[in-house]
N, C-alpha and C positions, 0 to 999 in steps of 0.2 A: 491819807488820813484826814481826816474830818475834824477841824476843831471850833468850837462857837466858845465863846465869852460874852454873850447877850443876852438880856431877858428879853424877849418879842412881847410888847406892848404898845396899844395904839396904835398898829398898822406898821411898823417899824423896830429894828431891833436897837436897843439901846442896853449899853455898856454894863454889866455886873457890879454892883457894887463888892461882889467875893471875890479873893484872889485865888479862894482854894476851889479845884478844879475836881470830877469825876471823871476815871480816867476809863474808855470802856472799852474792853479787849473780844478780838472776836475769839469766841468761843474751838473754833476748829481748827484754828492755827496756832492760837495762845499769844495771836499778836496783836498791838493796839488798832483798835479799828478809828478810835478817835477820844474827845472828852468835851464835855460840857461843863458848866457851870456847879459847884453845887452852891445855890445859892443862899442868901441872907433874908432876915427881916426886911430889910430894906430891899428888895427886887420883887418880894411880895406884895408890898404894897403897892410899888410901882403898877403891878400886874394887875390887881384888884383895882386900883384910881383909873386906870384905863379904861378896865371893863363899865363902872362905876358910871364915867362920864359918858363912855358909849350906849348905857343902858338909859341913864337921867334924862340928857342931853340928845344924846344922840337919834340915828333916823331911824334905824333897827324895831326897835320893838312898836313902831309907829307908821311902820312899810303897808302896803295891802296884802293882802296876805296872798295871791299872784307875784307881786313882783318877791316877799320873802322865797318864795316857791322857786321862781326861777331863778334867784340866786343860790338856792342849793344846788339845783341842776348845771349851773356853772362851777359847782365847786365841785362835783363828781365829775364833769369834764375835767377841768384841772388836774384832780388827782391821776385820772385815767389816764393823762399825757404825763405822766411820771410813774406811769405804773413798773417800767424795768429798773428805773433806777431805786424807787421804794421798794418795791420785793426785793432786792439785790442789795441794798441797805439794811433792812429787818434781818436777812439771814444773815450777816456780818455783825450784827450785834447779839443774836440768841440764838443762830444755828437752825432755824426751819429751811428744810431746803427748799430749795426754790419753786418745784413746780407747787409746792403747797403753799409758800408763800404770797408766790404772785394771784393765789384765789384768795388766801387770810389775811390778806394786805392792799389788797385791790380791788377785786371782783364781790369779795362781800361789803365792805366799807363803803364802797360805790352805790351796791344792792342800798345798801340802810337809807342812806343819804337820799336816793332816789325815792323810797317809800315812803319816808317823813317828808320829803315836798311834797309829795299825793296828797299825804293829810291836812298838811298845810292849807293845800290850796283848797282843801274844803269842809275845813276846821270850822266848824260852827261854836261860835264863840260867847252868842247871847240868846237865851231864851227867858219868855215869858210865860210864869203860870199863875194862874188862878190861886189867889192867898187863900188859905185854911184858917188863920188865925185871926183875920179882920176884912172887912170888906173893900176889897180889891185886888193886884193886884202886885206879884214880887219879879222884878226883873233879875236873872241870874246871868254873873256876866264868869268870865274864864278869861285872866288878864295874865299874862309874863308874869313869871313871879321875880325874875330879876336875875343875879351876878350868881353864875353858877359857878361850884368851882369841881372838875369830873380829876379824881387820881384814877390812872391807867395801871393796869398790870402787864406785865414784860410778856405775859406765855404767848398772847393774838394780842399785840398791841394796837394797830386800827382797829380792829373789830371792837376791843373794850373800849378804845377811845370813841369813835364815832356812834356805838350805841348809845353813849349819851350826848355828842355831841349832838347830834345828830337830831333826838325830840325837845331840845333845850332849843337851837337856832331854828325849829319848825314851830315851837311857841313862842317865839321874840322874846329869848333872853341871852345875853349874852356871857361867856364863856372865860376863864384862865384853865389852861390844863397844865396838869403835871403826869407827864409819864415818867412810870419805871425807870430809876437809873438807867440799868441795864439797855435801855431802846428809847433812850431820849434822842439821839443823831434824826431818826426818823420823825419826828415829832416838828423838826425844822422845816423838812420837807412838805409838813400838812402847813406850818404857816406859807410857807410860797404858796403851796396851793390857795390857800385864800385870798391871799396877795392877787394871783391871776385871775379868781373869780371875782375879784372887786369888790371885794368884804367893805364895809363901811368900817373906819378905824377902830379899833377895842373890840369887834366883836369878840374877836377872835386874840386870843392871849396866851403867852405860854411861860412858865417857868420850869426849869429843873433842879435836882439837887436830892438830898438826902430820904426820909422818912418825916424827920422832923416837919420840913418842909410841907409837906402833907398838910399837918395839924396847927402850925401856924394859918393854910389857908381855910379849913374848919374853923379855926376861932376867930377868925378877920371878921371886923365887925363891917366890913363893905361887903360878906358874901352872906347868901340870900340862901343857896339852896346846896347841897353837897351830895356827889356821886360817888364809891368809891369803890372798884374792882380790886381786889389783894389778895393776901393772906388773913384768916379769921381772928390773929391776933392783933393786927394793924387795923383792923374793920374794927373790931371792936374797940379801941384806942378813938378813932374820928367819933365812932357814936356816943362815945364818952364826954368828945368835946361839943359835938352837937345837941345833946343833949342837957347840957349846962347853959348854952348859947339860945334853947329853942328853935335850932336849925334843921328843917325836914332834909332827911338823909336818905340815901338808897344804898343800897350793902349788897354786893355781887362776893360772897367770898369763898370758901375754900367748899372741897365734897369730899367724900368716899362713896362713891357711885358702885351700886351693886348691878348685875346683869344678872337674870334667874333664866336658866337653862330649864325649860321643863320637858319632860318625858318622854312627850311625842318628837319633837324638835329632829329634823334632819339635821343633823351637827355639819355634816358634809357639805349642805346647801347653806349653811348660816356663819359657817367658819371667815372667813372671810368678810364680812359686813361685824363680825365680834371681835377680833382681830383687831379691825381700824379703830372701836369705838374701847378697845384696851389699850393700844400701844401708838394710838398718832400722835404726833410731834414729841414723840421720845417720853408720851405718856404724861406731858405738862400741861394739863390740862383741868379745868376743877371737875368738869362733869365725866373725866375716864373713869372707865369702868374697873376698876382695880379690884373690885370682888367680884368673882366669877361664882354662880353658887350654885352648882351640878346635883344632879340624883345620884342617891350610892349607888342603885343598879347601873348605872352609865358612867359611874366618875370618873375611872381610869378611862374612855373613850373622849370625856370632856379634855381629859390635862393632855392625854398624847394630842388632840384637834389643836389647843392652845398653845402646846409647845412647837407643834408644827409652824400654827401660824407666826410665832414670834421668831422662829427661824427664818421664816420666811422675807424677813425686813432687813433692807440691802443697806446694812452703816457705813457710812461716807463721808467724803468732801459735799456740804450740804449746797454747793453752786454745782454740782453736777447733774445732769438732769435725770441721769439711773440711779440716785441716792432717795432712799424713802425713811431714813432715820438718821438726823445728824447727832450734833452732842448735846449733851445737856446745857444748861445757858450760863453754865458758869462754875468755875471750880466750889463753891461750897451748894450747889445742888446737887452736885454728884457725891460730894464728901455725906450729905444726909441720905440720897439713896442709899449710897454702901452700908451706912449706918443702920438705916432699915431691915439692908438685907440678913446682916449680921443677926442685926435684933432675930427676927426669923426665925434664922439656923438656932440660934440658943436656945429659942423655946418649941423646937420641936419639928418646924418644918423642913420638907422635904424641896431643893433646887433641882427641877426637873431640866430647868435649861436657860442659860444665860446666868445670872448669878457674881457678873467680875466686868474689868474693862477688855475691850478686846483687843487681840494681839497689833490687830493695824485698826485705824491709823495709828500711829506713833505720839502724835501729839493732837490737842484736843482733848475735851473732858468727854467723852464717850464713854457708854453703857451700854451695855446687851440686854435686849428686852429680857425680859426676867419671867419664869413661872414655877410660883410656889404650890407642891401638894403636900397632901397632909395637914393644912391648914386648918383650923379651927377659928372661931367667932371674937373667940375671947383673944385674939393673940395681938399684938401690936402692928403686924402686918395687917392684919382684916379690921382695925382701929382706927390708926393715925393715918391722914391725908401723908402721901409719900411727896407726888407730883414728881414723877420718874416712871418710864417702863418697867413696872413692876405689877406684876399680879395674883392675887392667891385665891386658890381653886379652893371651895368649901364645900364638903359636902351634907346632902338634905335628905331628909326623909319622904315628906311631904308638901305639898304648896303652904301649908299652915306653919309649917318649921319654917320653909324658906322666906316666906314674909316674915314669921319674928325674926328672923337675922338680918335681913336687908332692913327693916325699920329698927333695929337695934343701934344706931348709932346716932352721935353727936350729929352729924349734917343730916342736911334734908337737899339738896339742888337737882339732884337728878338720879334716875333709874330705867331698867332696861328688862325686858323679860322676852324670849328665845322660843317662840313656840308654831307647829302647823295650822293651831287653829284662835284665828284673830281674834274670836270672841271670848275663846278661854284666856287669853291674853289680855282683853280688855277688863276684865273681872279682877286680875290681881293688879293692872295698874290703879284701879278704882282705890285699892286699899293701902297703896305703896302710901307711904308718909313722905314725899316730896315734892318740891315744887314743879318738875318737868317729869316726863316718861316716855318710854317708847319702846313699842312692839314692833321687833323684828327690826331695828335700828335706831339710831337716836342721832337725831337732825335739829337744829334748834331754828325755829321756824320764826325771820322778822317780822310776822304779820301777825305773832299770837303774844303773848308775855311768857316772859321767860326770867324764870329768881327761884330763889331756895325759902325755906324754910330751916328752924333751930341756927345753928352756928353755922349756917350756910349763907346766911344773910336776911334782907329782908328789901321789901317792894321791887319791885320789877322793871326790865328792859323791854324792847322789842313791841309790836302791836301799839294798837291806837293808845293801851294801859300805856308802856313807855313816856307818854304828854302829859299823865297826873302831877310827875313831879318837879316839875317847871309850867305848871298855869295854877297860880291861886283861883281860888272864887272869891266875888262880891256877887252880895245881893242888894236889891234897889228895891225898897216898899213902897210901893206907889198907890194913892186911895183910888174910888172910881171915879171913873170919867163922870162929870154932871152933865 
């Protein structure tokens, strides 16, 4: 068992001022895997004066922007030579087994980190243009904007965390994170890793602890910029504070992700690539596909494909390496699945398959991928964000029905459409009302930007966009040269 009682500040952990602890249990055994801090006001600051003086003071945001580069590159090392014991950490706190882990926990985290030193190193930082309003000349500069503070969510915890880590340290700002209760243990492990790539002190910061915690570092008058990956009611909570504060925010939060089956589509050839993008990591996910939305002529051929494929997902010991769906991440995520599925059944729909926990394992919060038919628009299954293997099959009339249903909801983050011919494909991504799409899979690409729209959030990760939210502008009016 793993246990800390430290806030990591300044290059060094130093003692909690809380005596009360988060106690966090691995999800597949139902036994303690370790516990962290939940920390106080007073560990926040601590974490924020760190970052503070590392940002003020410090070498960091004042490095060339070569040598910032090649110490990301050393910090993707680092994590690399920790990559079995973090994958194998992460699944002991929220259940992704491990061969998906050691990609969502390493191999992409790695990916990001690597791509923002690219930029880094060739981040153009000041330009000069020709004034419009007087004669001369305006110098536009792109400076650090200073003490960021990124909340992480539990489902891909490096991945959320290092997508902001990640263009905040390739802008020279530096960092306090707060992961997810549930996958703070792992979050220690990214401070050694900075430890080994020889972080200058404070870049790099970390506290854990409640929700509250959260929103104390939103309203800390030492933080500059705030990131926050969650749930859409917690998102909105930070933006509330940030916007009282005047603190530029970025908001990654919840979806109800439609997939549109259209007509032509070999269901046979695409079963499988719709499958992973409904039911991986037990469906905790904001961009799963949890509305599947079929033609009547085909629908019965959509739900038997679906329920195949959710048969098809081997629930297990998530350290095994023939397991492709562990538990969910914890006793009250399963308590709202059920809740959902419930909901469901009462108003109408039809369990084609999965629908209960399964006979083995025995212990663990496990679920059986789920597929609802019968399903309608209006229903609270095809509504509410579940974040479970659960899915409900709708059916459509036409492309024009099926876009008003898949644009009929509160989120906007992501969408999916199922078809032979790419261009008929590209035509109804054009009109989808959300932030990401993708025909014939959906892949979230670190080289493009990627965010929602509505109560899916707002501004964007990923791509060179990802660097807007950690580099202020200054401009410099300069007369003409005589």
């Amino acid at each position: 068992m793993l246990e800390y009682r430290d806030v990591y500040a300044g290059g060094h952990l130093v003692g909690s001022w809380s005596n009360d602890v988060i106690t966090i249990v691995n999800p597949a055994t139902e036994e303690v895997a370790g516990a962290v801090p939940a920390m106080v006001g007073a560990d926040v600051d601590t974490a924020v004066a760190a970052a503070r003086e590392a940002f003020d003071k410090g070498p960091w945001p004042r490095l060339s922007l070569a040598d910032r580069a090649g110490a990301m590159h050393r910090l993707a090392d680092a994590i690399q030579a920790r990559a079995e014991d973090t994958a194998r950490l992460v699944t002991a706190e929220m259940g992704m087994p491990i061969t998906f882990s050691r990609e969502s926990n390493v191999t992409i985290p790695c990916a990001i980190i690597r791509y923002y030193a690219a930029l880094a190193q060739d981040l153009r930082l000041e330009e000069i243009r020709e004034a419009v309003s007087f004669t001369g000349r305006t110098l536009v500069r792109r400076e650090p904007a200073g003490v960021a503070a990124v909340v992480a969510s539990w489902s891909f915890p490096l991945v959320l965390a290092c997508c902001q880590l990640a263009p905040a340290l390739a802008a020279g700002c530096t960092v306090v994170l707060m992961p997810a209760a549930e996958t703070s243990l792992s979050a220690y492990i990214l401070a050694e890793a900075f430890e080994a790539a020889d972080f200058p002190p404070g870049v790099f910061n970390l506290v854990t602890g409640t929700p509250q915690v959260a929103e104390m570092l939103a309203a800390h008058p030492g933080v500059d910029v705030v990131a926050v990956a969650g749930p859409t009611p917690a998102g909105r909570k930070i933006a509330a504070i940030c916007g009282e504060t005047l603190k530029p925010v970025t908001l990654e939060l919840g979806g109800k992700s439609a997939a549109i089956v259209l007509d032509d589509v070999d269901l046979g050839a695409a079963a499988a690539q719709l499958g992973y993008v409904c039911f991986a990591n037990a469906g905790q996910a904001c961009f799963t596909m949890s509305r599947v939305l079929a033609p009547r002529a085909s629908y019965d051929e959509a739900v038997a494909v679906l329920a195949d494929q959710a048969s098809s997902w081997v629930i297990g010991d998530p350290t095994s390496e023939d397991t492709t769906m562990g538990p969910l991440a914890n006793p009250r995520q399963r308590a709202a699945v059920e809740k959902c599925v419930a909901m469901g059944l009462a108003e109408g729909a039809r369990v084609v398959t999965g629908g209960r926990r399964p006979a083995t394992p025995v212990r663990g919060y496990y679920y059986e991928p789920t597929v609802f038919a019968d399903a309608t628009a209006s229903m609270a299954i095809a509504r509410d964000e579940i974040c479970g293997p659960v899915v409900a099959v709708i059916p459509y009339q036409d492309e024009s029905e099926a876009l008003a249903i898949a644009n009929d909801s509160q989120y906007g983050l992501a969408g999916s459409v199922w078809t032979d011919d790419p261009e008929r494909g590209l035509k109804i991504a054009r009109h989808a009302q959300v932030g990401t799409f993708g025909v014939n899979l959906y892949v979230p690409d670190i080289g493009s930007p990627w965010g929602g729209r509505k109560a899916s959030g707002m501004g964007s990760v990923y791509g060179p966009e990802g660097l807007d939210t950690y580099l202020a502008t200054k401009c410099v009016f300069l007369p003409s040269r005589r």
